[in-house]
C-alpha positions as CSV (number, residue, x, y, z in Angstrom):
1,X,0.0,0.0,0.0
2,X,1.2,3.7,-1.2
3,X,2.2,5.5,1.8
4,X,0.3,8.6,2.3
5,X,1.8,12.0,3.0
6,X,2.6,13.1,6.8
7,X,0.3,16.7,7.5
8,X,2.7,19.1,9.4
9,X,0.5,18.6,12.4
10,X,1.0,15.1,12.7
11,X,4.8,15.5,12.3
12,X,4.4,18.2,14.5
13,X,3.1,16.6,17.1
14,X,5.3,13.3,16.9
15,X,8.7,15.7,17.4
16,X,6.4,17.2,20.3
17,X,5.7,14.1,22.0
18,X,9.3,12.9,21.4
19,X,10.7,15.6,24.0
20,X,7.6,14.6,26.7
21,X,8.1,13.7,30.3
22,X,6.9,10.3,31.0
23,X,7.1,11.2,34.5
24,X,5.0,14.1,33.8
25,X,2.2,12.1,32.4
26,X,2.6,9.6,35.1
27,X,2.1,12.1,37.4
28,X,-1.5,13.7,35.5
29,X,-1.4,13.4,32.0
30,X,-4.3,14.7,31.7
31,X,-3.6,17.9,33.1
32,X,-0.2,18.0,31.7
33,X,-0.5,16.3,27.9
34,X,-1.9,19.5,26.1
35,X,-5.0,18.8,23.9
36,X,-3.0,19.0,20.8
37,X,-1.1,16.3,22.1
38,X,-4.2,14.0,22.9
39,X,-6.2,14.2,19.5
40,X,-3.1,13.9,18.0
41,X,-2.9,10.0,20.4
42,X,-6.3,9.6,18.8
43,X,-5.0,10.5,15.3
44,X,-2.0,8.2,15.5
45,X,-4.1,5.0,16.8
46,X,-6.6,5.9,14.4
47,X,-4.1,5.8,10.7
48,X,-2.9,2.6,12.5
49,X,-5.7,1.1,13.2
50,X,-7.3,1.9,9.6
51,X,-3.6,0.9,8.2
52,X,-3.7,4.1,6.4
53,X,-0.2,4.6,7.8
54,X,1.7,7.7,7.1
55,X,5.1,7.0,6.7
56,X,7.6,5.7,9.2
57,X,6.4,9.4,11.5
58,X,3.2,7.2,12.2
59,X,5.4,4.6,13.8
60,X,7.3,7.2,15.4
61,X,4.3,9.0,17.2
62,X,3.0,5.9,17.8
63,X,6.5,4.4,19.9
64,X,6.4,7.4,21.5
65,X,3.0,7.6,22.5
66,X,2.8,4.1,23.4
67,X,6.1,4.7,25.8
68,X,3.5,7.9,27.6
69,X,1.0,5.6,27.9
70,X,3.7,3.1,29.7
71,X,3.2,0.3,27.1
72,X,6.7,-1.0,26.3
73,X,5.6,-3.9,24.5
74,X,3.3,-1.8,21.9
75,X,6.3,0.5,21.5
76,X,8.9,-2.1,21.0
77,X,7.0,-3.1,18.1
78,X,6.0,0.2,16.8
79,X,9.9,1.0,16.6
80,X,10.4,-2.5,15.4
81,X,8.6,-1.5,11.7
82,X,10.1,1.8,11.2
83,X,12.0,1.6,7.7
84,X,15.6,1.8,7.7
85,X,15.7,5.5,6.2
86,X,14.5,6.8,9.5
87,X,15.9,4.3,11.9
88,X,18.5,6.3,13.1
89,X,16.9,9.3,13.6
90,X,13.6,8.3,15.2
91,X,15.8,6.4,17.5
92,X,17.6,9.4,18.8
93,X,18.1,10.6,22.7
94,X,15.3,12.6,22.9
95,X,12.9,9.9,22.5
96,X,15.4,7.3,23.6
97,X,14.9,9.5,26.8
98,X,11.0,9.1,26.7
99,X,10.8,5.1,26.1
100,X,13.2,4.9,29.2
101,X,10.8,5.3,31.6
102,X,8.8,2.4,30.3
103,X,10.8,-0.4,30.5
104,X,10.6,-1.2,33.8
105,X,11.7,-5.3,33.2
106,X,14.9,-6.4,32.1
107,X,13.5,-8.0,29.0
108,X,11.8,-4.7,27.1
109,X,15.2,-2.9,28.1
110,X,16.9,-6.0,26.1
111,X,14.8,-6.0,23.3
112,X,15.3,-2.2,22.8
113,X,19.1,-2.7,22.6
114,X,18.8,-5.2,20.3
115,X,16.5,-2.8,17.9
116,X,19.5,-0.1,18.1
117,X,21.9,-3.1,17.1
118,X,19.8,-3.9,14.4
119,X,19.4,-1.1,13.5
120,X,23.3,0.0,13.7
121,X,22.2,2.8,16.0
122,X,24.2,1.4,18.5
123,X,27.5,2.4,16.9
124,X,26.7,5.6,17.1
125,X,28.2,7.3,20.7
126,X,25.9,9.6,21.0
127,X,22.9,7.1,21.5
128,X,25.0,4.8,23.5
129,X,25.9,7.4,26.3
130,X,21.7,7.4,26.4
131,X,21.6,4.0,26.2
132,X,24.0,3.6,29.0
133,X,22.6,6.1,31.7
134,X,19.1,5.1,30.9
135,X,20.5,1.8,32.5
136,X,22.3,3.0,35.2
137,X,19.0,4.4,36.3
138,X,17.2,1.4,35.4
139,X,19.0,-0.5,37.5
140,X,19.9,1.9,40.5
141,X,16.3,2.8,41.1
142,X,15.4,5.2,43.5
143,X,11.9,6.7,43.0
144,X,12.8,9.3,41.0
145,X,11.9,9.1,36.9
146,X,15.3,9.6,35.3
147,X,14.6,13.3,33.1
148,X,18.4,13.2,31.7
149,X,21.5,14.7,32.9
150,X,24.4,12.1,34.0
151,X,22.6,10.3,36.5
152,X,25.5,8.9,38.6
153,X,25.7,12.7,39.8
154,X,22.9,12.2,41.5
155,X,23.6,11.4,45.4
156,X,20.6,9.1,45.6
157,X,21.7,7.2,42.4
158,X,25.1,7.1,43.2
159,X,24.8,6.0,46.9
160,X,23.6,2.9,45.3
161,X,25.6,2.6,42.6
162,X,28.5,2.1,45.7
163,X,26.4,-0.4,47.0
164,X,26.8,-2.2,43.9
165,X,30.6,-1.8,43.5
166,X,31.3,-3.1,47.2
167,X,32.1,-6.3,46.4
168,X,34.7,-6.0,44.2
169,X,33.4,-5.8,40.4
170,X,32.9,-3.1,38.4
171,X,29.4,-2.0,37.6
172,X,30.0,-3.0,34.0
173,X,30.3,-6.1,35.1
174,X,26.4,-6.2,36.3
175,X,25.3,-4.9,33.0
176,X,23.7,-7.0,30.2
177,X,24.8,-8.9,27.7
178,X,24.2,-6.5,25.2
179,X,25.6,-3.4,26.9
180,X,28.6,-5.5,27.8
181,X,28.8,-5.9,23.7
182,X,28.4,-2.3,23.0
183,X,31.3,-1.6,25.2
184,X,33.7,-4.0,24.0
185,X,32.7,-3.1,20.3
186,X,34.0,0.5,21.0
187,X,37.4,-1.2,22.3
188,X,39.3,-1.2,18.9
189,X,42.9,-0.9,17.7
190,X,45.6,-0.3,20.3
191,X,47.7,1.7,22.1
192,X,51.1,3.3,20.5
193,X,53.6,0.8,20.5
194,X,56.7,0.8,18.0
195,X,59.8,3.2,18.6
196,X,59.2,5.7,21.0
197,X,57.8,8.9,19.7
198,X,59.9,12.7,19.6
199,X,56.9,14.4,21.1
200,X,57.6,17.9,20.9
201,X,54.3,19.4,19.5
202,X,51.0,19.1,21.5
203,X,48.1,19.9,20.3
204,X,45.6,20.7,23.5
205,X,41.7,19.8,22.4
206,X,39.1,20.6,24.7
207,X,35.9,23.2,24.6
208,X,36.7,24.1,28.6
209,X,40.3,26.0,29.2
210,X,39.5,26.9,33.3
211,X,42.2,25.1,34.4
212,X,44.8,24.4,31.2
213,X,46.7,28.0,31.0
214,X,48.7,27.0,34.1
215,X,49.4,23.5,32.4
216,X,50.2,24.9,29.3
217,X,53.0,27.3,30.7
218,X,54.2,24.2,32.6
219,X,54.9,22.4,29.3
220,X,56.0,25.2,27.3
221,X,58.6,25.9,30.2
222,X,59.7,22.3,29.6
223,X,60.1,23.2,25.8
224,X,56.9,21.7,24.3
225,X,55.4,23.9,21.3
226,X,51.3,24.1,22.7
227,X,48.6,24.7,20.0
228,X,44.8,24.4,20.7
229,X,42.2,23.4,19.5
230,X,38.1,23.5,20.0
231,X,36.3,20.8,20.2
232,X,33.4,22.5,18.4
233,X,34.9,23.3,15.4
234,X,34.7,19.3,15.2
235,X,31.4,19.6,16.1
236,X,30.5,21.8,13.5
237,X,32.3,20.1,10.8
238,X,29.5,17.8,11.2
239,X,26.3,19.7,11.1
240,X,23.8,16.8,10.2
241,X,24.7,14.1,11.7
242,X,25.8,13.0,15.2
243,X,26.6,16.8,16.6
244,X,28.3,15.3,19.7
245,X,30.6,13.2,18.2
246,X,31.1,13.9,14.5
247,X,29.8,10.9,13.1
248,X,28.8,11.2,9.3
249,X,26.2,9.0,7.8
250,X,27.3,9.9,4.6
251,X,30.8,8.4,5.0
252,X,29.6,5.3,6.8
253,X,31.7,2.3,4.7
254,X,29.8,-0.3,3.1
255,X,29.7,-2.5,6.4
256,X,27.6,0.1,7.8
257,X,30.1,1.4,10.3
258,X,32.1,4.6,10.3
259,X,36.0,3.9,9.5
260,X,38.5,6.1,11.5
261,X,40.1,6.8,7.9
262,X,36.5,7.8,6.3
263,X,35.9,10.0,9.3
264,X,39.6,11.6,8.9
265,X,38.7,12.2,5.6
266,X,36.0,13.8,6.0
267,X,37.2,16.2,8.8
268,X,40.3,17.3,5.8
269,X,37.3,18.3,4.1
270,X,35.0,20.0,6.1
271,X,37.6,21.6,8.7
272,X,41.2,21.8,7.2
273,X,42.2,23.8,10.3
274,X,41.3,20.8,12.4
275,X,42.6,18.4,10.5
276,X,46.1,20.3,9.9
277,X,46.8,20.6,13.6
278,X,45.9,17.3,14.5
279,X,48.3,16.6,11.3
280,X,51.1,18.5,13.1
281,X,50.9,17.7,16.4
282,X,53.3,14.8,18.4
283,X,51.1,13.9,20.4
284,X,47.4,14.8,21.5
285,X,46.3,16.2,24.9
286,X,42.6,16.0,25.8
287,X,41.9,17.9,28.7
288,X,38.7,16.5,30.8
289,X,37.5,13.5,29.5
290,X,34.1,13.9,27.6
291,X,33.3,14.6,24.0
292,X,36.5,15.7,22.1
293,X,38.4,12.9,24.4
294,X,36.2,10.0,23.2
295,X,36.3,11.6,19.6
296,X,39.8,11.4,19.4
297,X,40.1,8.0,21.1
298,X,38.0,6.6,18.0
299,X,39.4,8.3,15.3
300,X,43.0,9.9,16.1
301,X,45.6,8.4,14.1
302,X,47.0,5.4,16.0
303,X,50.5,6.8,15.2
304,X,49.8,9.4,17.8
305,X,50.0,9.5,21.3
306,X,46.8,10.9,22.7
307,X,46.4,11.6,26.7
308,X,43.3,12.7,28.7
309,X,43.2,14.7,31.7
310,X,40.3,14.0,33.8
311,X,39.2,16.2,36.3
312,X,36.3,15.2,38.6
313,X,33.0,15.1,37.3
314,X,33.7,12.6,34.1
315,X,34.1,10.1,36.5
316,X,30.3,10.3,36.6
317,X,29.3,10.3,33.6
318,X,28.8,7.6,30.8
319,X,31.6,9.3,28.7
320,X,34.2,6.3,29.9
321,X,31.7,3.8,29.0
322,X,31.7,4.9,25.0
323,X,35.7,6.0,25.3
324,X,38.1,3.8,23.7
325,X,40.5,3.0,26.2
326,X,42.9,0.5,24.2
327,X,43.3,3.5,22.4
328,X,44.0,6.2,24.8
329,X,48.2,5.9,25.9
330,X,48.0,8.5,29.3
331,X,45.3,9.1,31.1
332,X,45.9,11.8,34.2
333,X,43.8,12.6,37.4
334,X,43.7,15.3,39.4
335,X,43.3,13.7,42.5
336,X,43.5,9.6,43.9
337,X,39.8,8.9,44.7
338,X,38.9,9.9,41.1
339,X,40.9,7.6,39.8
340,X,39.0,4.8,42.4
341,X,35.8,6.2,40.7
342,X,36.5,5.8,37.3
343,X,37.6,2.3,37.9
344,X,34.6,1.2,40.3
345,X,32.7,2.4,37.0
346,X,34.7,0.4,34.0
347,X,37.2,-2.0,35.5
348,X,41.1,-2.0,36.0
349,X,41.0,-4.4,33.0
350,X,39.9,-1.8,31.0
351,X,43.4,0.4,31.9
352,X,45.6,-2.5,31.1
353,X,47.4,-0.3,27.7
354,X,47.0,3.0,29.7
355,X,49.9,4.7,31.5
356,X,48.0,6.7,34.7
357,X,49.3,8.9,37.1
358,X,48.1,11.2,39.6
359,X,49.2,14.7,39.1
360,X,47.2,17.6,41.0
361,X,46.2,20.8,39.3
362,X,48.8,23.0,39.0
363,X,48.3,26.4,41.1
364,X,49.2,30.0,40.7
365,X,49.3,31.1,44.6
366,X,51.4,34.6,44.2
367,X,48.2,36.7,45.3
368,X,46.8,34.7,47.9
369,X,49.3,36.0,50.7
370,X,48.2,35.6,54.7
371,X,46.7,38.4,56.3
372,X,45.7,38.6,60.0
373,X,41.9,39.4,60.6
374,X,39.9,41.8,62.0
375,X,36.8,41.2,65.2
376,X,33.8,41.2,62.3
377,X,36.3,39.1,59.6
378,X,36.9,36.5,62.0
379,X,32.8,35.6,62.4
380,X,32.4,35.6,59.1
381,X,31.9,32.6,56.6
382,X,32.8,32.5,53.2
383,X,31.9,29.8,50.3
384,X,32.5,30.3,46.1
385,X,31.0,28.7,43.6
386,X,28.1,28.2,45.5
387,X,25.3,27.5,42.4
388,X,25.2,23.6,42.5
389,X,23.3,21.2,44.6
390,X,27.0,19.4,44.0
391,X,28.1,22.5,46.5
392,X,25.3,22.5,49.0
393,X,25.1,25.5,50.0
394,X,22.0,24.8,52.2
395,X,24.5,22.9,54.2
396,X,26.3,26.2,54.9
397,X,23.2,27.9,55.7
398,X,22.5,25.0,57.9
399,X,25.9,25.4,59.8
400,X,25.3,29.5,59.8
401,X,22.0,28.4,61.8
402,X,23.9,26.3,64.3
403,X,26.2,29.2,64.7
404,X,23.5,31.9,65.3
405,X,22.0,30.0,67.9
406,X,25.3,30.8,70.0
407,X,25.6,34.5,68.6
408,X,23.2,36.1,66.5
409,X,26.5,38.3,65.0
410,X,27.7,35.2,62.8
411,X,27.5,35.7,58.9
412,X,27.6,33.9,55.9
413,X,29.0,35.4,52.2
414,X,28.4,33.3,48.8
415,X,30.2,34.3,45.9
416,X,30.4,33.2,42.7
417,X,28.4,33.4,39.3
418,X,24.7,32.1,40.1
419,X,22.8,29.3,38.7
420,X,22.1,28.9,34.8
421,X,18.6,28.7,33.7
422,X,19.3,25.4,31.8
423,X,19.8,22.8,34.8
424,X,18.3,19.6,35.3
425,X,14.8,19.1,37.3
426,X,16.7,17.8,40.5
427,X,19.1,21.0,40.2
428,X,16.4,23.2,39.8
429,X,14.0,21.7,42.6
430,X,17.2,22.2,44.7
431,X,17.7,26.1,43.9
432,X,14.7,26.4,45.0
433,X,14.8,25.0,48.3
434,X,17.9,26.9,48.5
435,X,16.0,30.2,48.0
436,X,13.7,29.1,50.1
437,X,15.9,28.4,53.0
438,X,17.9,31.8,52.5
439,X,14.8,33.8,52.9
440,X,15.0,33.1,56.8
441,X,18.3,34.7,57.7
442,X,17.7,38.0,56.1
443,X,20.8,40.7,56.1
444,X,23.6,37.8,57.8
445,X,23.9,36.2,54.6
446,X,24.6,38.1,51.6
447,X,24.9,36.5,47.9
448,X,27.4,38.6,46.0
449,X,28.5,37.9,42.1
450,X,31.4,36.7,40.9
451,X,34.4,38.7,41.1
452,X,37.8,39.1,39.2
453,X,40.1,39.7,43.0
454,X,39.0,36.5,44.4
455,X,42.0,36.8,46.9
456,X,40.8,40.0,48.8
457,X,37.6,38.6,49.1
458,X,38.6,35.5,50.9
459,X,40.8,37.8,53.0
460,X,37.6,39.1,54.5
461,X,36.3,36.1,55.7
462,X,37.3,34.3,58.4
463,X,36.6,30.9,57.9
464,X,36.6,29.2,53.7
465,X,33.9,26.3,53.6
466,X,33.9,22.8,52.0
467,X,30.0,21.7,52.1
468,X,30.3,19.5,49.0
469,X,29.0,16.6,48.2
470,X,32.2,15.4,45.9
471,X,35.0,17.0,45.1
472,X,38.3,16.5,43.1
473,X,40.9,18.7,45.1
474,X,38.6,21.6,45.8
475,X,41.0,24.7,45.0
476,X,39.2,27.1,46.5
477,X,39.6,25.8,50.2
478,X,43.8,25.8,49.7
479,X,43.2,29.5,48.2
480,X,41.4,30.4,51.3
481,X,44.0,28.8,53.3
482,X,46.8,30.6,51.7
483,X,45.1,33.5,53.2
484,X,44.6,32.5,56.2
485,X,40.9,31.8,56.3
486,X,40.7,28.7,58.7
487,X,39.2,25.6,56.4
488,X,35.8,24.0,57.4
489,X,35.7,20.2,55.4
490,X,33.2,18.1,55.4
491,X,33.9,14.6,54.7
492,X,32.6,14.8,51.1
493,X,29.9,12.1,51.2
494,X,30.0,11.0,47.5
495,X,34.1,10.6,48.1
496,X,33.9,9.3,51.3
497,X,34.2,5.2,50.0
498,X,36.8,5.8,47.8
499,X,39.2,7.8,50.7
500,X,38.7,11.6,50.4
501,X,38.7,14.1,51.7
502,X,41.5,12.5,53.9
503,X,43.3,11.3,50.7
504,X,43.3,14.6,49.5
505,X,43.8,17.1,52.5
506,X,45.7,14.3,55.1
507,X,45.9,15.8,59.0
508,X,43.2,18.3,57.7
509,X,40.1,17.9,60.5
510,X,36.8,16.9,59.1
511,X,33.0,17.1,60.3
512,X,29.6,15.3,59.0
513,X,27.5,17.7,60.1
514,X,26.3,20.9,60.2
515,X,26.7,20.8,64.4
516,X,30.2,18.9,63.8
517,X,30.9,22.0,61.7
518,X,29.4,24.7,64.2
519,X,31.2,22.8,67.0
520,X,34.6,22.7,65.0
521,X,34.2,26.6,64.0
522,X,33.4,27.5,67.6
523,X,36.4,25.7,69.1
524,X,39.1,27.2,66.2
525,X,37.3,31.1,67.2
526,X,38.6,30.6,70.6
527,X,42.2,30.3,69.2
528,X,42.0,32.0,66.0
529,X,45.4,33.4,65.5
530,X,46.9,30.1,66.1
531,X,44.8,28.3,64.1
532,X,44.8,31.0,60.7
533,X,48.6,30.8,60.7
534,X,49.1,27.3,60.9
535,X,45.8,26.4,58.0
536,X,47.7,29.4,55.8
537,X,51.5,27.1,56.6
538,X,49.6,23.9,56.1
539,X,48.3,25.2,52.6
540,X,51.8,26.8,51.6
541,X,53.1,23.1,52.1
542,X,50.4,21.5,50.2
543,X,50.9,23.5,47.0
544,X,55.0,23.2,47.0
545,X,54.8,19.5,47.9
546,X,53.8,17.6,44.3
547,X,55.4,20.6,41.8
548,X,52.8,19.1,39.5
549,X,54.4,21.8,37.2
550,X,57.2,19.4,36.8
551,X,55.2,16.1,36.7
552,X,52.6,16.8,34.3
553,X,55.8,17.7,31.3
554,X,57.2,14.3,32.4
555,X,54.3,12.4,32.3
556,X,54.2,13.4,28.7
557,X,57.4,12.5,27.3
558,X,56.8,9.6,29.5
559,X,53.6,8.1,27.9
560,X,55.9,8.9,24.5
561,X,57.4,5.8,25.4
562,X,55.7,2.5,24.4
563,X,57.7,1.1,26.8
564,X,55.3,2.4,29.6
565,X,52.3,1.4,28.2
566,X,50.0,0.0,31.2
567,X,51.7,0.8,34.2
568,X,50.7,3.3,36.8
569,X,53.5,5.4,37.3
570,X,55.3,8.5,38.8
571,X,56.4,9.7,35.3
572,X,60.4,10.1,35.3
């Protein structure tokens, strides 16, 4: 039968109901499901039940309205017909992101995977990051619909995603089959081996620079020629396809799956800029591990060295789970308990070709000199970077509460740009308990912007708080330090099983809660002299104690070396 022409409203309303909240229906779809949405339900069932079927956006819609009405089974096979034209795209995250919350057995969550491996939708990075964190909250349930984001960030989420890590195995290793598949598919090629490598050009790609300048120097200062280059003029080389990750359709090989050399190919001609320095360079530096890092692990020349820097927060995300390790030579952390992270996530197996290290940030401390305080300074607390539920600042304000009850004079300052208006439900939900909360201290808290002479303002506060609930190595408790603001650290509860705080800041005391914290601050008041002097000493030892300025260039010419590859090592 001829295929009848899609109206604009029905496609319309199938891209609409593609971006839905199955949690919002759950919770009144009738309220919630605008009436556009519902006759277009009826319009949908309707073609299909008439088999005047319009194309594959019937089947679409239909999936997707099936997945709102919590009917896996109906969806399944609605996505099951589509034809192979728009397999790929109807298959995408956003309603990857809608069927998710309707597969509540194991079986409908394994027949979906094996649709987007039929479908060859599974090769596609993009969709498997989706695929992958749709798991991880299908598995690590917690009574909270999963509405995007990288759910492993979630305390609740992650709390049990160390329950199921206690034992000893990786969480891949509780996965299915299939995603088991998906991840050893991405593991292709190797890791430089051969003659060692004259690495004297390094080409830095990332699309987030806060903390590279400092490293940058370092390796210049070592003799290193540093160019750059951003990750979305990648991106944009590849306007129709796979955004994230550069994937072309059009240079797929016959096999159906994009060749390293096809996708090279195509970069020369879309970007010359991009693909000339990658041309030039030694070696390849990825700093944090996320898009441009797993884009270069897939389709860098294996000729090439290429290292990662990870920070903190990739650790959480499902960007190792689609990175190609076998082909990534160095991989760097910032701190030890990141590195216990990543593995409690993908294995030490999956390291075996990688040369790691630990190598702190490195620190520019000139302007950050002690100061004694004044009466006022000294009862006054100070936090930056307060706009994240990842901060929680309501547990500041619940310390400032504790304090207040003892002397009504006690003051808290945030600083710090404020939240974004794109943040996830649970962030959002958060800010606003968080305004909520600060309504009921009136003038003793102040919220104050961000500001370019971050070192005089933590010279007027007395003590520098650490409320979070992870952290990599926190720099702007040792700024605070340098000044002598006495440090308040919480034992960072999302860190706490894999050693840190202590791991990080050894001898430094540590508190659980908000009354620990008042307690602690109280005590420290009654000696404050001593005890600003010896947190500014304490931080003037931490940041001469690593020279990561010196590590970090070594680490390089060390991972140059194929005779490294897969030890964990001091570079030397």
């Amino acid at each position: 039968m001829k295929a009848l022409n899609c109206n604009p409203a029905l496609r319309n309303g199938a891209q609409l109901l593609a971006k839905a909240k199955a949690a919002d229906v759950r919770a009144g779809k009738a309220d919630l499901v605008a009436e556009a949405e519902i006759d277009l339900v009826h319009e949908v069932e309707r073609k299909l039940e008439t088999r005047r079927l319009c194309s594959d956006a019937t089947f679409e819609a239909l999936a997707v309205v099936k997945a709102l009405q919590l009917d896996a089974e109906q969806s399944l096979d609605a996505l099951s017909r589509l034809k192979s034209r728009r397999r790929r795209k109807v298959l995408s995250f956003a309603v990857i992101g809608v069927l998710s919350n309707a597969f509540e057995d194991r079986s409908h969550f394994q027949k979906f995977i094996q649709l987007l491996d039929q479908f060859g939708v599974a090769e596609e990075a993009n969709s498997r990051r989706s695929v992958f964190n749709m798991w991880l909250v299908h598995e690590l349930k917690f009574g909270v619909p999963y509405k995007g984001g990288h759910p492993l960030l979630v305390p609740e989420v992650f709390q049990r995603f160390i329950q199921t890590v206690q034992e000893g195995d990786p969480a891949v290793a509780s996965f299915p089959i299939e995603l088991q598949d998906l991840i050893r598919a991405g593991q292709v090629g190797g890791a430089h081996g051969g003659s060692p490598v004259e690495c004297k050009k390094v080409l830095v790609v990332s699309d987030n620079w806060n903390f590279f300048p400092l490293a940058a120097k370092a390796l210049e200062d070592d003799g290193f020629e540093v160019r750059y280059l951003d990750f979305g003029i990648i991106r944009q080389a590849f306007p129709n396809t796979d955004r994230k990750l550069g994937i072309s359709y059009q240079t797929r090989s016959i096999a159906g799956r994009p060749t390293a050399t096809a996708i090279r190919e195509a970069l020369a001609d879309r970007s010359p800029l991009a693909s000339d320095l990658v041309g030039w360079a030694d070696v390849v530096f990825c700093e944090w591990l996320t898009e441009g890092a797993v884009w270069m692990s897939h389709y860098l020349q294996e000729e090439k060295p290429l290292i990662v820097r990870l920070h903190s927060y990739e650790a959480f995300t499902a960007y190792p789970l689609i990175a190609n390790f076998r082909r990534i030579n160095g991989l760097v952390f910032i701190a030890p308990q990141i590195r216990k992270v990543l593995t409690a996530l993908v294995g030490e197996k999956a390291l075996l070709d990688t040369v790691t290290n630990v190598i702190p940030n490195i620190r520019d401390v000139s302007n950050f000199n002690f100061i004694t305080r004044e009466t006022l300074t000294k009862k006054t607390l100070g936090m930056t970077q307060y706009a994240s539920a990842n901060k929680d600042p309501i547990f500041a304000l619940d310390i400032l509460k504790e304090l207040q009850v003892h002397d009504p004079s006690w003051r808290l300052r945030f600083v710090g740009k404020p939240w974004g208006s794109d943040v996830s439900d649970s962030e959002a939900q958060y800010q606003l308990n968080f305004k909520k909360r600060l309504s009921e201290f009136g003038d003793s808290v102040s919220v104050e912007g961000y500001t370019n002479d971050i070192a005089s303002w933590y010279r007027s506060i007395g003590f520098v708080l650490s409320t979070s609930q992870r952290e990599g190595s926190h720099e702007s408790l040792v700024e605070g330090m340098l000044t002598g603001a006495i440090p308040v650290l919480r034992n960072w509860p999302m860190m706490a099983p894999f050693g840190a705080p202590e791991s990080v800041f050894p001898d430094l005391e540590r508190v659980n809660t908000a009354a620990e914290a008042a307690a602690y601050i109280l005590q420290a008041s009654d000696q404050y002299e001593i005890r600003s002097k010896a947190a500014a000493d304490y931080a003037v030892d931490y940041v001469t104690m690593d020279r990561p300025e010196i590590e970090l260039p070594r680490f390089v010419r060390a991972v140059c070396r194929p005779d490294r590859i897969g030890q964990s090592v001091v570079a030397s």
